[in-house]
Each structure stands twice: as structure tokens, then as C-alpha cells.
N, CA, C and O of each residue as an XYZ file, in Angstrom:
436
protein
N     -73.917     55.483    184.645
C     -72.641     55.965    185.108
C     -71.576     54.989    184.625
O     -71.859     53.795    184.533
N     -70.488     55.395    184.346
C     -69.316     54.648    183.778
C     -68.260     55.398    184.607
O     -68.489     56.504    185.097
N     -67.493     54.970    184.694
C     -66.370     54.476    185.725
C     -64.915     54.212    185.335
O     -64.673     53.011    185.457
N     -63.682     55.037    184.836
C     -62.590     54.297    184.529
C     -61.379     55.364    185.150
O     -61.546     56.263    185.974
N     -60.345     55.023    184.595
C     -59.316     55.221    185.304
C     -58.163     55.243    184.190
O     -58.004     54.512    183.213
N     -57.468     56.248    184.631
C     -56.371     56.917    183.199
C     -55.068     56.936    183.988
O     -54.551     57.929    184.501
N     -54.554     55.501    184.009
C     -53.569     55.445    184.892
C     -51.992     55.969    184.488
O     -50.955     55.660    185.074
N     -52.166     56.989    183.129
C     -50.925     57.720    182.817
C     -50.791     58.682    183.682
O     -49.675     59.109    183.981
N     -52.147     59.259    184.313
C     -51.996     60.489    184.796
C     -51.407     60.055    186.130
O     -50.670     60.996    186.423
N     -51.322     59.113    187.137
C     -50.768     58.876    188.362
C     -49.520     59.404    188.857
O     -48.673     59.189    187.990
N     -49.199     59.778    189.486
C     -47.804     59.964    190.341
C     -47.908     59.374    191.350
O     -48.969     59.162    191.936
N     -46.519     58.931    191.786
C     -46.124     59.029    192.982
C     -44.887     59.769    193.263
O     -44.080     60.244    192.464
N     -44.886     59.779    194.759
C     -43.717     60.590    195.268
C     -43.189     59.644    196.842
O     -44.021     59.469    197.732
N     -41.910     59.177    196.965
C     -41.580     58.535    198.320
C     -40.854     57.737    198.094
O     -40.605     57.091    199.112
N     -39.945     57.147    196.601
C     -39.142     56.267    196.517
C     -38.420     57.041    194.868
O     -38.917     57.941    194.191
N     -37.060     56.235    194.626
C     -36.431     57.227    193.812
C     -36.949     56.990    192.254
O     -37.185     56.013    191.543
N     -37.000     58.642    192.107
C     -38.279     58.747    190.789
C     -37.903     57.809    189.384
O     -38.735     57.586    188.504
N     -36.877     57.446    189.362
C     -36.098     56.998    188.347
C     -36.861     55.837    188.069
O     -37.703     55.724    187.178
N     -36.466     54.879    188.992
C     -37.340     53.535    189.491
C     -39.148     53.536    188.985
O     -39.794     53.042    188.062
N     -39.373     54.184    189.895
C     -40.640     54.911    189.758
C     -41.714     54.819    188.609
O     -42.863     54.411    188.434
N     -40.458     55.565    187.775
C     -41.090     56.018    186.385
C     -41.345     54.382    185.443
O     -42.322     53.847    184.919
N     -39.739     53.988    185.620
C     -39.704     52.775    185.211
C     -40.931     51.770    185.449
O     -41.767     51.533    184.577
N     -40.941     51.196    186.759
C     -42.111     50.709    187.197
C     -44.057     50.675    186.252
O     -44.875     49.867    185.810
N     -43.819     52.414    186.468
C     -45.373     52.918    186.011
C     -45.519     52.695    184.382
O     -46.636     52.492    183.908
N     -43.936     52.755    183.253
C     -44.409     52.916    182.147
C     -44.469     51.488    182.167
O     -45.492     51.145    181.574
N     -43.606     50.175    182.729
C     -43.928     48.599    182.400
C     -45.512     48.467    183.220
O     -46.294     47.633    182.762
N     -45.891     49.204    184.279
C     -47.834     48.993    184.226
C     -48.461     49.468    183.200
O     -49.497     48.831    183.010
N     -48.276     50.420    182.348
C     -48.824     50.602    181.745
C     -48.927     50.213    180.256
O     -49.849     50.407    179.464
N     -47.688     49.587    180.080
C     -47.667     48.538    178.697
C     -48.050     47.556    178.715
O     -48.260     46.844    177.733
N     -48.379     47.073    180.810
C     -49.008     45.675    180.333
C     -50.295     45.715    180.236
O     -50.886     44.773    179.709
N     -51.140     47.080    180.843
C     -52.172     46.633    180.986
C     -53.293     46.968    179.892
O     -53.153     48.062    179.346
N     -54.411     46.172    179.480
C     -55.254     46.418    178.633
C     -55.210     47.759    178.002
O     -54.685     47.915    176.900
N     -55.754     48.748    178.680
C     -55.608     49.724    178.024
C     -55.478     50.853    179.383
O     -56.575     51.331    179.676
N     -54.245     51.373    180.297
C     -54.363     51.870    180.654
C     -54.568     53.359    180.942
O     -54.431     53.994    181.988
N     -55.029     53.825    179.402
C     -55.580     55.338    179.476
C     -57.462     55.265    178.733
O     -57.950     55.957    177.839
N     -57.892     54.509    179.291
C     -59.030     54.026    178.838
C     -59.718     55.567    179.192
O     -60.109     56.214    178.221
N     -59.811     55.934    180.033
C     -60.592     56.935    181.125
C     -60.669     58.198    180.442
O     -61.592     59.012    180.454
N     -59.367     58.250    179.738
C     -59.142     60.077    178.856
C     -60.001     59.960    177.982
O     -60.729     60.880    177.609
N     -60.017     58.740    177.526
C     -60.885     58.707    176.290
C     -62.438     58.448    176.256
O     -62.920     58.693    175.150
N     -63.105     58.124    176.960
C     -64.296     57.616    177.340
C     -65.326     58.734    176.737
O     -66.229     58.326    176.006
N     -65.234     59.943    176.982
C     -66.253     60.796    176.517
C     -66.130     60.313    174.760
O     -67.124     59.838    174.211
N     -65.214     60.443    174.224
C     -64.936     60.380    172.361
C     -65.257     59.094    172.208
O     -65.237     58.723    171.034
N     -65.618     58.088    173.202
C     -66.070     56.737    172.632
C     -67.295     56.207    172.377
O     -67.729     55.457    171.502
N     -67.997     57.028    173.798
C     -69.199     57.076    174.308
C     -70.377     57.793    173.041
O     -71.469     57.366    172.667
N     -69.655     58.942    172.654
C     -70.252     60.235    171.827
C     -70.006     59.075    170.539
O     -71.108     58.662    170.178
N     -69.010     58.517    169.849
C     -68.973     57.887    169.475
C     -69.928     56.315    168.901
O     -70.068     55.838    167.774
N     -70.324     55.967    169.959
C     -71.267     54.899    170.246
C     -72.832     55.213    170.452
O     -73.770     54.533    170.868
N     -72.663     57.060    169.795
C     -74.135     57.568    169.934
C     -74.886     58.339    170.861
O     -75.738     59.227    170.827
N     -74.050     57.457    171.981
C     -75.176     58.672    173.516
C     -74.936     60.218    173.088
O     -74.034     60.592    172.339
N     -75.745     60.909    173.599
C     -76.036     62.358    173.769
C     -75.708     62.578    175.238
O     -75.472     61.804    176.165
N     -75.788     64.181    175.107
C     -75.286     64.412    176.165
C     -74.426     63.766    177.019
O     -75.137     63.075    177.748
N     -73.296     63.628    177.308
C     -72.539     63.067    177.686
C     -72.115     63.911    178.561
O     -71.886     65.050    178.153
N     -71.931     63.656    179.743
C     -70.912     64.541    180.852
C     -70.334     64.197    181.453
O     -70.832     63.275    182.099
N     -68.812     64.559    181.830
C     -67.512     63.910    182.236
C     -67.298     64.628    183.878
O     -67.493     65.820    184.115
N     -66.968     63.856    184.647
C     -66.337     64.154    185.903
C     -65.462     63.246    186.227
O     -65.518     62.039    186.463
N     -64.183     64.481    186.179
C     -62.479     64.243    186.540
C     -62.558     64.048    188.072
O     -63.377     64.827    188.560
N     -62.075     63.404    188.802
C     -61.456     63.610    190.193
C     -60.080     63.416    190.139
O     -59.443     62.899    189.222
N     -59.649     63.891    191.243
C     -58.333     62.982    191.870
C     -58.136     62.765    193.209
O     -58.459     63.679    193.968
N     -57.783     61.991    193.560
C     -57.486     60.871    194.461
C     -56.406     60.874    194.817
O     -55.553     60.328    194.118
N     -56.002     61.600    196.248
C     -54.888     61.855    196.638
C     -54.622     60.778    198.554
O     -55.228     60.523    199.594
N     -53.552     60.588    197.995
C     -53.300     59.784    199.576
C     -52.003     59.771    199.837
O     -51.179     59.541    198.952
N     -51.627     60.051    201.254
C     -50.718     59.771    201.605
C     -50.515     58.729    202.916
O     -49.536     58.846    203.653
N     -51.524     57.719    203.123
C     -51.416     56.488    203.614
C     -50.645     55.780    203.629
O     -50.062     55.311    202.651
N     -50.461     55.531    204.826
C     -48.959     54.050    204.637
C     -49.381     53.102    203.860
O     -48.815     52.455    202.978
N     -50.440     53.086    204.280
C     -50.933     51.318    203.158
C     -51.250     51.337    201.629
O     -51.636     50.308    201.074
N     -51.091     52.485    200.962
C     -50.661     52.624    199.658
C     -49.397     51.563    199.646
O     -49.653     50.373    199.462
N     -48.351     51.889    199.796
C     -47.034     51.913    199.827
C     -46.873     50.026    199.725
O     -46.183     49.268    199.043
N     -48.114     49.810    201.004
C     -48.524     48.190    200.364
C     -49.415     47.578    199.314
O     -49.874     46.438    199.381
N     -49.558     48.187    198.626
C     -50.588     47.792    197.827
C     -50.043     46.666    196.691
O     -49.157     46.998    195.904
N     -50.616     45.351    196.658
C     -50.456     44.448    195.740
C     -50.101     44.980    194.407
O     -49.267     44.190    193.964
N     -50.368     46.177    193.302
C     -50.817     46.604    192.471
C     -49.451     47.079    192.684
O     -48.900     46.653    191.669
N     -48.337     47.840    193.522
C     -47.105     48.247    193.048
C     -46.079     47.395    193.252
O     -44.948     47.585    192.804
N     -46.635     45.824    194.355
C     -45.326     44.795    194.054
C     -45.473     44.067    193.259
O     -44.573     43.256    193.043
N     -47.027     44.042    192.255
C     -46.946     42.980    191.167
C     -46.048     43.975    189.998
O     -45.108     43.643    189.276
N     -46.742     45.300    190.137
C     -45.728     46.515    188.809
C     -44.451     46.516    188.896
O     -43.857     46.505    187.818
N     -43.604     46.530    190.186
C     -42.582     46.137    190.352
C     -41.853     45.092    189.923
O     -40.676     45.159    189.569
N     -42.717     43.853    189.955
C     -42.534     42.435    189.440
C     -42.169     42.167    188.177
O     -41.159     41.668    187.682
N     -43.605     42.771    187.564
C     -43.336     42.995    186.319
C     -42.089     43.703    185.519
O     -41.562     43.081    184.596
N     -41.772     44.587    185.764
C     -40.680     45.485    185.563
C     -39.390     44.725    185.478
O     -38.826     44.736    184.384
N     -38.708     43.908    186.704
C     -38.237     42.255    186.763
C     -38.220     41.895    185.631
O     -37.399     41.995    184.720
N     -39.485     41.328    185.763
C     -39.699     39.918    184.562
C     -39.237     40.593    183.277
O     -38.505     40.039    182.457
N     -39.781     41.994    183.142
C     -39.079     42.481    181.618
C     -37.914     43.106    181.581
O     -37.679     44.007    180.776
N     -36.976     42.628    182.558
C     -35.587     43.270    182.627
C     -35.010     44.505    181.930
O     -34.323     44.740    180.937
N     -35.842     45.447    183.291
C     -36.240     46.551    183.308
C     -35.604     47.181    184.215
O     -35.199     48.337    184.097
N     -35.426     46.249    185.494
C     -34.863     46.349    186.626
C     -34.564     45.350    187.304
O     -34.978     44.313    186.786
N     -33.675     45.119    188.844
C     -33.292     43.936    188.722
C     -33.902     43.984    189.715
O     -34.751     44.846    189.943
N     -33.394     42.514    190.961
C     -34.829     42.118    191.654
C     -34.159     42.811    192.700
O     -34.908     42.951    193.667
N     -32.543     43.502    192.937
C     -32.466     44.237    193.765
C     -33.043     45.643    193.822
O     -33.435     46.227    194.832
N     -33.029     46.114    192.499
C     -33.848     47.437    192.187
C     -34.781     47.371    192.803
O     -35.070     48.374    193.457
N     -35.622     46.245    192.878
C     -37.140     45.705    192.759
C     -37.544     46.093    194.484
O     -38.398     46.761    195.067
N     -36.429     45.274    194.834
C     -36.286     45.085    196.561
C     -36.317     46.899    196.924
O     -37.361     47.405    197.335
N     -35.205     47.640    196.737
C     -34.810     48.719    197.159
C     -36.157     49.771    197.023
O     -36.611     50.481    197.921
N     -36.651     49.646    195.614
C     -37.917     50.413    195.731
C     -38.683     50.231    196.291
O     -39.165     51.267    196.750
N     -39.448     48.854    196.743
C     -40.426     49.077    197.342
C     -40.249     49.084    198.963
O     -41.216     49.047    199.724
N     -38.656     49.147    199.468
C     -38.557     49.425    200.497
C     -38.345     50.606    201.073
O     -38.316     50.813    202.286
N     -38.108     51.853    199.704
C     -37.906     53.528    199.894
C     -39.715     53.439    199.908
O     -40.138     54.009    200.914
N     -40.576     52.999    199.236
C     -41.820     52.997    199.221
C     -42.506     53.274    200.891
O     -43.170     54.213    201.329
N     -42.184     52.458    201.311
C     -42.510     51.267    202.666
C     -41.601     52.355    203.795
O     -42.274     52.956    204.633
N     -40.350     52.529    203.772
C     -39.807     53.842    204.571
C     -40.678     55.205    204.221
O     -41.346     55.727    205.114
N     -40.647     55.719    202.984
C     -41.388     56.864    203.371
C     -42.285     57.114    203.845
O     -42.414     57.963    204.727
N     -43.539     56.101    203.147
C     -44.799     55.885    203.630
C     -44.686     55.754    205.386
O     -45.399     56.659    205.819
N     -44.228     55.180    206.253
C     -43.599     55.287    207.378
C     -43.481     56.348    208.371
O     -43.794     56.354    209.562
N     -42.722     57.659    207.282
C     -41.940     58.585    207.956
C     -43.731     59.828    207.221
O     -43.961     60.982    207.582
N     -44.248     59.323    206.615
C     -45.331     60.089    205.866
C     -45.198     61.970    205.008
O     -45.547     63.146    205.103
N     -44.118     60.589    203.912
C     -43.540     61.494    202.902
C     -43.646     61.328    202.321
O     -42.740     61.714    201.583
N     -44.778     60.546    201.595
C     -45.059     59.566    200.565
C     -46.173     60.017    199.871
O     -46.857     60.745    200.591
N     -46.775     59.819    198.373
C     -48.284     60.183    198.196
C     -48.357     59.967    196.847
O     -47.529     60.037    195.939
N     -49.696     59.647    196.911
C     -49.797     58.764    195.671
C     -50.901     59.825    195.262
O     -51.585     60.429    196.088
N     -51.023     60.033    193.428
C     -52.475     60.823    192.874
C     -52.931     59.970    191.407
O     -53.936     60.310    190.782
């Protein structure tokens, strides 16, 4: 079994999308390869295995404790550091984050 994660496909919804978007495309430029997951069957088939079979999920939450998750104040951070946004942007989003999640209007896929 192999295991990855195609973090283009993510949304969220609960803070303003603008921000948002911003945020998700600086995670995804920093990280190794964050559409590793789409590709896995063409790498795998690639590398020889047979038969190969793929199962998609998604992963839906609308938990407050998303809204805390280390993983959107370091993306946030990041975003900062590449003056992308400023650290009030920075502040404001993850506090529409942190309110919606709250009021449970929030949701992450």
C-alpha cells in the first residue's frame, strides 16, 4: 500500500478566499512535491508493478481544530516570509479561520 496526498486538490472555506488561495499556492511551491498523489499510479506503472489500483478519498471536516492546525500557521508564515502577504494579512486570516471554525462555518477537503 502507498499512501500520498495531492495537496492541489484541497479547499478550504471560513476565511477570505483571496488570502486563502494565496496561502495554499506559497504551500504548495514550497513543498517537495505537493501533487505527488495524482501522479503515483504513472510512476508506479512506470517503475514496473502490474496491476496497479488507485483509491481516491476525500476527507472532509468541519472541526474547529482544523482551523488550528500547525500546517496553516506555518503556510501562512510562509506566505510572510515570501511577501506575499503581510503579517497583518497573516494575523487577520487565521483569525477569520479561528472565528468561523467557532461559529462552524468552516471546512476543510
Amino acid at each position: 500500500m502507498l499512501i500520498d496526498t495531492d495537496w492541489s486538490t484541497q479547499t478550504m472555506h471560513g476565511a477570505d478566499q483571496r488570502m486563502t488561495d494565496i496561502v495554499q499556492r506559497c504551500f504548495l511551491d514550497g513543498a517537495v512535491n505537493g501533487r505527488a498523489g495524482s501522479s503515483l499510479a504513472a510512476l508506479l506503472a512506470m517503475s514496473g508493478l502490474r496491476d496497479v489500483m488507485i483509491r481516491a478519498e476525500t476527507m472532509v471536516t468541519n472541526q474547529a481544530s482544523w482551523a488550528e492546525s500547525p500546517l496553516l500557521a506555518s503556510s501562512a508564515a510562509d506566505a510572510e516570509e515570501r511577501g506575499e502577504i503581510s503579517a497583518a494579512q497573516r494575523a487577520d486570516w487565521l483569525a477569520q479561520l479561528r472565528e468561523s471554525a467557532r461559529r462552524g462555518s468552516s471546512s476543510s477537503r
